[in-house]
Backbone bond lengths (Angstrom), bond angles and torsions (degrees), N, CA, C in turn:
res aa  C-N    CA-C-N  psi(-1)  N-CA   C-N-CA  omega(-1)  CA-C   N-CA-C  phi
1 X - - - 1.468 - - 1.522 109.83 -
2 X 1.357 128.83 129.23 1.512 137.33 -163.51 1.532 83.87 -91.18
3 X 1.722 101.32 145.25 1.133 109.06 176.01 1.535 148.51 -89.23
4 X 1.364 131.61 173.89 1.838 90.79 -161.15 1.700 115.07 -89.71
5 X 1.060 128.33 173.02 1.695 117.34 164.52 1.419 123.55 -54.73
6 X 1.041 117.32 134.13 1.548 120.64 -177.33 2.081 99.38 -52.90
7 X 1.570 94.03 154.77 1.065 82.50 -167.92 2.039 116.39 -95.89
8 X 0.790 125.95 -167.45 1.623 129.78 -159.30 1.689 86.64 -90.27
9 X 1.585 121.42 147.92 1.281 133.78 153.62 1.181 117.40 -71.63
10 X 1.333 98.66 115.98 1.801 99.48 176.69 1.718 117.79 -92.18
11 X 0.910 101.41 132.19 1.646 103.83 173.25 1.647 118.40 -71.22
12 X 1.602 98.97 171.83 1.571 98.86 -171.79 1.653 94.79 -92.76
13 X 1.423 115.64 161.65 1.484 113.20 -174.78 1.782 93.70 -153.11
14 X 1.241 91.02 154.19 1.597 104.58 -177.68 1.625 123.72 -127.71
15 X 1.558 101.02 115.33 1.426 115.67 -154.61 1.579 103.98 -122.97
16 X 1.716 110.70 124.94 1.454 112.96 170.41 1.533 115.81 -94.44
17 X 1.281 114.93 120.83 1.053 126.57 -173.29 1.776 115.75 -82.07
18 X 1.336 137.51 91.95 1.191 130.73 -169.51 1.275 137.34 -122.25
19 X 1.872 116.42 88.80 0.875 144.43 -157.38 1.886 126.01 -136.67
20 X 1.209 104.56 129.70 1.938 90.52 -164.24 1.630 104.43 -105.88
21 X 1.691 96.72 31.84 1.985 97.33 153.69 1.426 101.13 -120.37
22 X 1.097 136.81 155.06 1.171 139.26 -123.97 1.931 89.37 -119.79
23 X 1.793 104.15 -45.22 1.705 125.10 155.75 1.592 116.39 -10.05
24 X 1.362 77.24 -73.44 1.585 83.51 -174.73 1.725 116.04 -78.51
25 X 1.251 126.03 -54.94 1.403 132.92 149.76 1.396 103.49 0.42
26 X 1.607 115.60 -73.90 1.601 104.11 -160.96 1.302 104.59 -68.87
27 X 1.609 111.65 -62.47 1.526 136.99 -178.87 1.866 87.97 -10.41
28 X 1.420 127.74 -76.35 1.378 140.00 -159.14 1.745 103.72 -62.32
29 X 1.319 93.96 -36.19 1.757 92.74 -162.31 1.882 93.76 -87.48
30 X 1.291 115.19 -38.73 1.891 101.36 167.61 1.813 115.28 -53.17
31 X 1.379 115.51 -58.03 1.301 112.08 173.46 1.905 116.24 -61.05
32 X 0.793 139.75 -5.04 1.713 139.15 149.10 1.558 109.75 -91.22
33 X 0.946 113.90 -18.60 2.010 108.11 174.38 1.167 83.50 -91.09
34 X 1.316 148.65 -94.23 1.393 142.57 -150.35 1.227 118.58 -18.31
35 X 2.325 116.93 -56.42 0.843 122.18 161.67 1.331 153.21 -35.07
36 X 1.706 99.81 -23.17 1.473 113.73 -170.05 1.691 98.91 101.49
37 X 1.433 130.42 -17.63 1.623 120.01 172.42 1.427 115.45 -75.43
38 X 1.425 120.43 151.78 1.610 129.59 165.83 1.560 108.01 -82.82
39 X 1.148 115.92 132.40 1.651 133.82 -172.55 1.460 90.30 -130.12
40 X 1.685 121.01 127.44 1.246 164.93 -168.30 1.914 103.91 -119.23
41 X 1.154 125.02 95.71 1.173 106.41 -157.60 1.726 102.54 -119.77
42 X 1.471 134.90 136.20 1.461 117.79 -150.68 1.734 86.39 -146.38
43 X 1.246 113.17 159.91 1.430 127.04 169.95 1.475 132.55 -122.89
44 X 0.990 114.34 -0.51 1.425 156.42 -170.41 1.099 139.86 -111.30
45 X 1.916 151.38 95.83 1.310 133.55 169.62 1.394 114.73 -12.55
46 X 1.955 101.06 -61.67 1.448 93.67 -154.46 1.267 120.14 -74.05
47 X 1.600 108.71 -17.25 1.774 121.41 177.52 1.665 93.69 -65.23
48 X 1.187 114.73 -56.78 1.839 106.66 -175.04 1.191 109.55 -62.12
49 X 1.020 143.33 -37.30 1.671 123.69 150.38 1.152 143.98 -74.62
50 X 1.421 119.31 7.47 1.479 126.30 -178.94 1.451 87.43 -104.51
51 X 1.353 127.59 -34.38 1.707 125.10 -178.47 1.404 105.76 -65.86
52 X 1.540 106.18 -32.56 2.037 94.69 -158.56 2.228 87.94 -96.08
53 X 1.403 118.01 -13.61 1.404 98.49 168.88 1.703 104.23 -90.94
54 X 1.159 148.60 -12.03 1.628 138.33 166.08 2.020 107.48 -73.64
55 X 1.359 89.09 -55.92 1.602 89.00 -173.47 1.656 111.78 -87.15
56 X 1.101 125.96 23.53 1.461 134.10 -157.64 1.986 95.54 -51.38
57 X 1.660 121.84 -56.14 1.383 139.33 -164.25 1.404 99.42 -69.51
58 X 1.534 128.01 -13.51 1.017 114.53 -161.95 1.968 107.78 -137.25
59 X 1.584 109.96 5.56 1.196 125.30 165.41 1.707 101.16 -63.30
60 X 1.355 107.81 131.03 2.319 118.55 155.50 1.084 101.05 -97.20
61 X 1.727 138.63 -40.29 1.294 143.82 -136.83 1.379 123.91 -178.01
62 X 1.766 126.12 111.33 1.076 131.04 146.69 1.632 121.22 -59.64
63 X 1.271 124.62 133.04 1.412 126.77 161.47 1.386 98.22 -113.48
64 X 1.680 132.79 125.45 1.083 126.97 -172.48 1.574 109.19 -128.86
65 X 1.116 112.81 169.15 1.430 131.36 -178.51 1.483 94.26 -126.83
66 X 1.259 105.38 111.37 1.843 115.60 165.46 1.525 106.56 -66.10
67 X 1.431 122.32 -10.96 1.626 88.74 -159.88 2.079 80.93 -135.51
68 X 0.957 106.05 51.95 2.018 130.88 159.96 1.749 92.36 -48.76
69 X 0.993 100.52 132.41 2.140 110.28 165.94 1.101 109.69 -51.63
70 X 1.545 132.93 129.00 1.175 132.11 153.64 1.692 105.62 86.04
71 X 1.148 114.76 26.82 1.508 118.97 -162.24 1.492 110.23 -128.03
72 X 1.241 138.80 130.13 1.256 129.00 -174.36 1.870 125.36 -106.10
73 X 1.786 87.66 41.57 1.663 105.93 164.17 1.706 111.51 55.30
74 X 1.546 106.99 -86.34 1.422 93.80 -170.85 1.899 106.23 -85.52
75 X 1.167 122.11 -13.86 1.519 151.72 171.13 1.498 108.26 -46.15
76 X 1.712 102.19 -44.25 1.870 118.31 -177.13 1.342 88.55 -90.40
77 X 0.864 151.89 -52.76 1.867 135.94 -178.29 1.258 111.10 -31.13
78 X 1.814 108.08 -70.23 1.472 127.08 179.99 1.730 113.22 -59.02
79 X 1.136 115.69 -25.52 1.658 124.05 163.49 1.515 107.78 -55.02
80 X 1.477 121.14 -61.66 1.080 118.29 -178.07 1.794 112.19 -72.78
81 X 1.081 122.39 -53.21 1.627 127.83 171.29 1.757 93.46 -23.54
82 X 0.994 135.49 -59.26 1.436 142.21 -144.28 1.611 105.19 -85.06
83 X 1.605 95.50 -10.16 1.887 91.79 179.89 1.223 102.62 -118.78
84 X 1.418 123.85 -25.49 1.849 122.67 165.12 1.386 134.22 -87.31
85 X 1.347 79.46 -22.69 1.570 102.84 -175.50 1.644 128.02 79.81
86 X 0.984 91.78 3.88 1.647 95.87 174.41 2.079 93.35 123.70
87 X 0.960 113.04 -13.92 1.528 119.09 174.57 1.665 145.03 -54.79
88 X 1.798 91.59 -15.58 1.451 96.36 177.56 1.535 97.41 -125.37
89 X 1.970 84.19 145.18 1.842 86.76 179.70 1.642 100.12 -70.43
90 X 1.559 96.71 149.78 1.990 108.81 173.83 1.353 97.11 -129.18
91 X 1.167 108.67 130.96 1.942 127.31 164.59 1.407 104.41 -112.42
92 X 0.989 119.89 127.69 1.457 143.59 -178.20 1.264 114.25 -82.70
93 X 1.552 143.25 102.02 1.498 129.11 176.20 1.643 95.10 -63.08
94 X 2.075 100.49 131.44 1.338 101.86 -175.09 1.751 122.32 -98.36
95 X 1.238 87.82 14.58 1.832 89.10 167.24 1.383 101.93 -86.19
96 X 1.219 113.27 -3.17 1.987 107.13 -176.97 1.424 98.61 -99.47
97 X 1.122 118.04 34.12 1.551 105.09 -170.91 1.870 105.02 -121.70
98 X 1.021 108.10 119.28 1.813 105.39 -162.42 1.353 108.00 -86.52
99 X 1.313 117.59 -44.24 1.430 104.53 -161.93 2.364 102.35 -142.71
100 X 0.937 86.34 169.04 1.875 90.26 -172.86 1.828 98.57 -78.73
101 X 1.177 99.79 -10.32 2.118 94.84 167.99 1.163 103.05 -67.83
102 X 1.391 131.13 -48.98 1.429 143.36 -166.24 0.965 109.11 -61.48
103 X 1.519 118.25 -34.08 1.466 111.05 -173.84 1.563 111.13 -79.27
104 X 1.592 109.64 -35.69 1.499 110.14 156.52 1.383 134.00 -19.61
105 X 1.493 94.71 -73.61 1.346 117.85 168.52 1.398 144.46 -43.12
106 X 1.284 99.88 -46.55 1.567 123.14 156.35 1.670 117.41 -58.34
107 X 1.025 104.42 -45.03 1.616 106.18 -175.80 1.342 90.56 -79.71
108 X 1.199 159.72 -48.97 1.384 138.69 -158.75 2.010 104.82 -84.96
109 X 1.523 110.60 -4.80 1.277 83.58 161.13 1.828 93.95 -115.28
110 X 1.072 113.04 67.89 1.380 106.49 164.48 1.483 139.29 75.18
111 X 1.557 97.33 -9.50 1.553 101.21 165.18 0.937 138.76 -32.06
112 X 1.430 141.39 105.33 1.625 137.43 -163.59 1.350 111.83 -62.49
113 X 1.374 109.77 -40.67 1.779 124.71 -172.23 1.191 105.40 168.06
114 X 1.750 116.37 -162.16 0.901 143.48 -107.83 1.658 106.90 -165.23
115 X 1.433 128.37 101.29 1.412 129.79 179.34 1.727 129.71 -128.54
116 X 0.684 116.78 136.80 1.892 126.84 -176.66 1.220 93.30 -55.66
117 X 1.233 126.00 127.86 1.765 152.23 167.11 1.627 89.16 -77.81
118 X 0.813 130.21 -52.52 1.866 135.74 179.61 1.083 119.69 -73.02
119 X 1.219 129.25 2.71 1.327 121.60 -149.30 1.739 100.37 -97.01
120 X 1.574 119.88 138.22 1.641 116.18 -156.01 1.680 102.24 -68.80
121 X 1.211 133.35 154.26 1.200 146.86 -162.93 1.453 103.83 -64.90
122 X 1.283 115.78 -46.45 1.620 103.32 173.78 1.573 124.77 -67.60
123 X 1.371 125.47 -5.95 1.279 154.97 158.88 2.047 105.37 -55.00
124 X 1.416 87.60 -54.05 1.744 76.81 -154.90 1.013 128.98 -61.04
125 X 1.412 104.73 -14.20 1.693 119.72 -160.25 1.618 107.43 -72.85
126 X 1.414 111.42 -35.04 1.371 119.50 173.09 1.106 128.36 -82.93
127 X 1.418 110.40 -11.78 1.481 120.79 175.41 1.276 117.08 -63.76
128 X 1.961 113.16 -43.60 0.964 130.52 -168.50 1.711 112.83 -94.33
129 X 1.306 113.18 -15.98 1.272 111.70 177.10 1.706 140.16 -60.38
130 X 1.280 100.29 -25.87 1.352 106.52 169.50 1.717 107.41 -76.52
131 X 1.534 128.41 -12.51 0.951 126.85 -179.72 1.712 128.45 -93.40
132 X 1.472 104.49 -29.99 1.280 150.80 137.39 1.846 102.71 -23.01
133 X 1.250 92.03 -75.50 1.366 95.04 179.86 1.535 132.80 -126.00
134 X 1.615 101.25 56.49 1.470 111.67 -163.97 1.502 122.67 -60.65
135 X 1.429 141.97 -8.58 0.803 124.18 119.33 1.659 174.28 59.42
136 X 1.658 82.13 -106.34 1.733 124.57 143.15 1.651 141.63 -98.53
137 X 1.432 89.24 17.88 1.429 96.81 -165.96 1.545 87.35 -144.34
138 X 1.736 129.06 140.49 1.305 122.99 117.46 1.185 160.62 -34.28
139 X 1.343 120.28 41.05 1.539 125.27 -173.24 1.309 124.20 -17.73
140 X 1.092 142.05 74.04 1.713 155.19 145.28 1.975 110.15 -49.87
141 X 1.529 89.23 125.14 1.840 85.24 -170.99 1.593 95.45 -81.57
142 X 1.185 103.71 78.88 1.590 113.77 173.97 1.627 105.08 -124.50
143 X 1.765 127.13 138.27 1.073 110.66 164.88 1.480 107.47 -85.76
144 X 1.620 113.54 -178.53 1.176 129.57 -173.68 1.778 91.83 -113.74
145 X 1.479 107.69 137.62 1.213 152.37 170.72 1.544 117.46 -81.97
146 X 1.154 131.15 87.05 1.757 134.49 177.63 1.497 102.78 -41.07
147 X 1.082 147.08 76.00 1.237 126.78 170.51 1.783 105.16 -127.04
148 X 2.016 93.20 152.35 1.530 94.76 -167.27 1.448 91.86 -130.34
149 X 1.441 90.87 102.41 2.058 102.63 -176.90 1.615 102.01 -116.73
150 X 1.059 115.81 138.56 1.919 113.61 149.06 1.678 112.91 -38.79
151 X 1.560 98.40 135.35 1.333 97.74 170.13 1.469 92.51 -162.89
152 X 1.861 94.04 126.89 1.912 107.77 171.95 1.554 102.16 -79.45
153 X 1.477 109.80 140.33 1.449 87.76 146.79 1.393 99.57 -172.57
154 X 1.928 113.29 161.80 1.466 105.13 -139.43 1.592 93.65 -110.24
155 X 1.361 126.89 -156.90 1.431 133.03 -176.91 1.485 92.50 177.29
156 X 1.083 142.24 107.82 1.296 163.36 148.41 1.384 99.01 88.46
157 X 1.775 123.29 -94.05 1.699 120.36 177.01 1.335 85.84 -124.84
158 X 1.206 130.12 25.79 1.599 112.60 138.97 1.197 136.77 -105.83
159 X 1.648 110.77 160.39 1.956 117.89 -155.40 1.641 74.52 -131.51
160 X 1.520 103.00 126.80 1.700 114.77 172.51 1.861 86.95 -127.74
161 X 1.267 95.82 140.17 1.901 103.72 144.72 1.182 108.71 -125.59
162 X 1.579 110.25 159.18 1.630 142.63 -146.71 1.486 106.94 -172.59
163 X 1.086 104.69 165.52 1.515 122.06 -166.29 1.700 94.70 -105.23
164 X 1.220 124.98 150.49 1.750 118.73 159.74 1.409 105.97 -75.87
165 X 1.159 127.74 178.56 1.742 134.47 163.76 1.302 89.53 -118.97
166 X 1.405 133.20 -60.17 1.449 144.05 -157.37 1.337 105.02 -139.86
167 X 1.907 102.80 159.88 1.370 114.42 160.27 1.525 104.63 -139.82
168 X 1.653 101.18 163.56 1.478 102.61 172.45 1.547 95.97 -127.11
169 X 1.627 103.41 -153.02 1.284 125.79 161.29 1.314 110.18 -77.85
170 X 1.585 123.32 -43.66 1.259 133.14 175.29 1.432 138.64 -73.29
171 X 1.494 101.77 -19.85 1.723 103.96 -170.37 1.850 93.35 -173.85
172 X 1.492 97.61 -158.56 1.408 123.23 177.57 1.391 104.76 -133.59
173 X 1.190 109.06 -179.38 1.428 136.05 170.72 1.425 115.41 -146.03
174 X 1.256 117.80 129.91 2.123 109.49 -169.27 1.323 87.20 -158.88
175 X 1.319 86.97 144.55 1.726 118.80 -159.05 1.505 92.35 -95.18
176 X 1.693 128.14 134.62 0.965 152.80 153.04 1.210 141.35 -154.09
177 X 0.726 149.94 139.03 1.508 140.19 153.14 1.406 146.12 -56.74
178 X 0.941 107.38 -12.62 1.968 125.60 163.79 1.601 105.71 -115.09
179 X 1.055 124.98 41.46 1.379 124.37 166.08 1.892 107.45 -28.37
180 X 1.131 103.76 159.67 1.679 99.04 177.28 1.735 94.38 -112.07
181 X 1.335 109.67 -168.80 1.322 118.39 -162.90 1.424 98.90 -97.24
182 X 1.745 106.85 164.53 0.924 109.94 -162.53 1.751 110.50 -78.84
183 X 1.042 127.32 156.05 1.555 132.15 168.39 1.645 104.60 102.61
184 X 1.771 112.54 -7.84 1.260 115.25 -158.74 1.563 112.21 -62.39
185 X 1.190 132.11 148.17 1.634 118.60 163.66 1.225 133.31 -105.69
186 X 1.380 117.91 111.88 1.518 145.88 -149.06 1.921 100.15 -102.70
187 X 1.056 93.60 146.75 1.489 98.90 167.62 1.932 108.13 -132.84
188 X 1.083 112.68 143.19 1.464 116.71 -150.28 1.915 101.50 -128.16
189 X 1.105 111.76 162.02 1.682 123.53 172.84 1.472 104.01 -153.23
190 X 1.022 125.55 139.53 1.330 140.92 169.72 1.619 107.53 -147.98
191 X 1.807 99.27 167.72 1.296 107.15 154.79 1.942 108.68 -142.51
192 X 1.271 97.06 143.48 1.207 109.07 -169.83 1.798 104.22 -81.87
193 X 1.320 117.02 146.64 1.317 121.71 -177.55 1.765 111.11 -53.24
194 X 1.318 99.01 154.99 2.023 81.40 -175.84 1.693 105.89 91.36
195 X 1.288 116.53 -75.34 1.182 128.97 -157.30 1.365 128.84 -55.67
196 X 1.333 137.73 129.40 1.712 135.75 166.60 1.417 94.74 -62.12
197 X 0.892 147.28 -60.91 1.344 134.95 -121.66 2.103 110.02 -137.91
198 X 1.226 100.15 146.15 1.433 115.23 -164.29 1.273 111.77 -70.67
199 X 1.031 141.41 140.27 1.274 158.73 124.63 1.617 119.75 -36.57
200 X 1.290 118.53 122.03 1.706 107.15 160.98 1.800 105.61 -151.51
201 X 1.289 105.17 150.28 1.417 102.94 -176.14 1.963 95.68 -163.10
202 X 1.274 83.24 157.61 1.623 105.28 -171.96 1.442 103.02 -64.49
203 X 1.598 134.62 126.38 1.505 102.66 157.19 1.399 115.27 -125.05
204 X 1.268 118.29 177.33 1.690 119.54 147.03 1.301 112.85 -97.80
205 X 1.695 123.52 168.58 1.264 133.46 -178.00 1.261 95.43 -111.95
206 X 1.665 112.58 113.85 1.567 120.62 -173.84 1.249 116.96 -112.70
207 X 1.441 116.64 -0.85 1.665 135.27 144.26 1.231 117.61 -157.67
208 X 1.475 101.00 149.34 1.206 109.10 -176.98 1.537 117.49 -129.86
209 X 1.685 142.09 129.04 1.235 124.70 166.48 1.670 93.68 -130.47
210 X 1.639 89.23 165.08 1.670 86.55 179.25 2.011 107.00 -95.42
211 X 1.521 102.03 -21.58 1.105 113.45 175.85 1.493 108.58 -56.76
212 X 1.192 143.73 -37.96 1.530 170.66 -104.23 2.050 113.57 -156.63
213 X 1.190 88.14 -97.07 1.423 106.15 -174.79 1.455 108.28 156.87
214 X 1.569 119.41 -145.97 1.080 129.40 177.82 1.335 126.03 -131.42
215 X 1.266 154.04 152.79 1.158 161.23 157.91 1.361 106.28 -79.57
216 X 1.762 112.96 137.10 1.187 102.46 163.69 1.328 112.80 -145.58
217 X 1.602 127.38 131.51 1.484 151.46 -154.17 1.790 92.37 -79.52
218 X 1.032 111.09 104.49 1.787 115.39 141.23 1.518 115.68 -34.75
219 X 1.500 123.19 93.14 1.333 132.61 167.37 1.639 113.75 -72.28
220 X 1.572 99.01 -75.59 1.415 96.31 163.89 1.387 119.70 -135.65
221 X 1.322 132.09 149.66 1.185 127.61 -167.25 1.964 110.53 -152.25
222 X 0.862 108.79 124.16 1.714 110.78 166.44 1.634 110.61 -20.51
223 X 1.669 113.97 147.01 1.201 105.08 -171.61 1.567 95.58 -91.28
224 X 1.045 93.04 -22.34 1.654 92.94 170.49 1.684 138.67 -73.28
225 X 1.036 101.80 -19.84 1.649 117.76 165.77 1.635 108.37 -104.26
226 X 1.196 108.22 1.06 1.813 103.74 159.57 1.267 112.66 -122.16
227 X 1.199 105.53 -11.98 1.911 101.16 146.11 1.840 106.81 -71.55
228 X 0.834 133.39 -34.89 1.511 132.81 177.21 1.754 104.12 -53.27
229 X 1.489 98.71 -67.32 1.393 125.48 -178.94 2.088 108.40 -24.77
230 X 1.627 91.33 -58.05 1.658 120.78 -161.52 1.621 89.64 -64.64
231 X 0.912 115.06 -88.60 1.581 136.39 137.64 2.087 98.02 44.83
232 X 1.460 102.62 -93.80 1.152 154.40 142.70 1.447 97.97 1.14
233 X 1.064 122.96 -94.30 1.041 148.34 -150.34 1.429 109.81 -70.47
234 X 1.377 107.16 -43.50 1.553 119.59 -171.71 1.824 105.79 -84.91
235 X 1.737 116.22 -39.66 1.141 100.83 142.42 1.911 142.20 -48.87
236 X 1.187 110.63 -26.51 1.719 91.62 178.60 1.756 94.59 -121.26
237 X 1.042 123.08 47.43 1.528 138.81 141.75 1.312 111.04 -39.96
238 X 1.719 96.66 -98.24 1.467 99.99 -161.11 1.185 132.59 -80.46
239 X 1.719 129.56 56.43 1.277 153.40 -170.56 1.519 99.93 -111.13
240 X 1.998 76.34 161.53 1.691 75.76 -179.99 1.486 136.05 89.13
241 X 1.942 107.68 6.32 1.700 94.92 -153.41 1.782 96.53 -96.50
242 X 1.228 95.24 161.43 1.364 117.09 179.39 1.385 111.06 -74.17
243 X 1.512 124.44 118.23 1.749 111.65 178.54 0.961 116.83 -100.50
């Protein structure tokens, strides 16, 4: 078996984590220290805005909690919009998310997406990586789905299997350790839970860590197995909400 491309250097990135259970707070801020990222971690409206107006030049990433004490959810979006200007990526923890207006709302001031407050620590890192380093990634306002399925998939005359971490509308995420380099072109097979029948679609590798794994971008794919994909996704959405 030929071996894979060394993988891409990832940079350090700096992410405020903003949430008023303390659970999730660390859970997020151990998986970005582990990585080599700085995690800023706040419980508070006014701490998440006194952090994103001091560190404004040096914010990559909001992780937010819509439903912060004393905070008026879609009100704290537009709080922050008004001090960056529309400049820093924001991910929304999506159990805080109440109703499908909100989701409206959010996307028209710029919300990148959408992430699991629960989701297990070796999970997060990929969740957040295409956001991390958007970039290299196609941003699709799709959230990502924790799921850990088999998936073959080849890169020149090699056949690797791997587990997924995540899925979107846009791509995967699969846990390995020889990730290949970034831009590489991968061809993929899966099967979705439920399902008889396989999935396959063209991809690129739109990040890569060896600490991590890789992300990989849906190039081309059947309209019919990304209707499956869409499908998918939009079913295990709205889980998870915070009461």
């Amino acid at each position: 078996m030929a071996s894979n491309v060394p993988a891409s250097t990832v940079s350090t990135k700096t992410v405020i984590i903003a949430d008023d259970t303390a659970f999730v707070r660390d859970r997020f801020a151990t998986a970005l220290l582990g990585a080599g990222h700085k995690a800023l971690t706040v419980k508070s409206a006014a701490e998440l805005l006194a952090r994103v107006r001091a560190e404004l030049a040096h914010i990559d990433l909001v992780v937010l909690d819509l439903r912060l004490p004393h905070a008026g959810g879609i009100e704290l979006v537009r709080a922050i919009r008004k001090i960056d200007e529309g400049a820093i990526p924001i991910l929304v923890f999506s159990g805080t998310i109440a109703t499908a207006e909100e989701v409206r709302d959010l996307a028209a001031l710029g919300v990148s997406g959408y992430i699991n407050e629960y989701s297990a620590v070796q999970h997060i890192l990929p969740s957040l990586a295409p956001h991390l380093f958007p970039d290299n990634f196609n941003r699709r306002g799709s959230p990502r789905v924790v799921l850990g399925i088999p998936v073959a998939y080849r890169f020149g005359n090699t056949i690797a299997a791997a587990l997924t971490l995540n899925i979107s509308k846009g791509g995967i995420s699969i846990r390995t350790m020889s990730p290949l380099a970034g831009e590489s072109k991968v061809r993929v097979r899966f099967r979705l839970p439920g399902s008889k029948r396989d999935i396959e679609a063209e991809c690129r590798v739109a990040w890569s860590d060896r600490r991590v794994g890789m992300g990989l971008q849906f190039e081309r794919v059947d309209s019919t197995d990304q209707g499956a994909v869409d499908e998918f996704i939009d079913q295990h959405f709205f889980t998870n909400r915070k009461a």
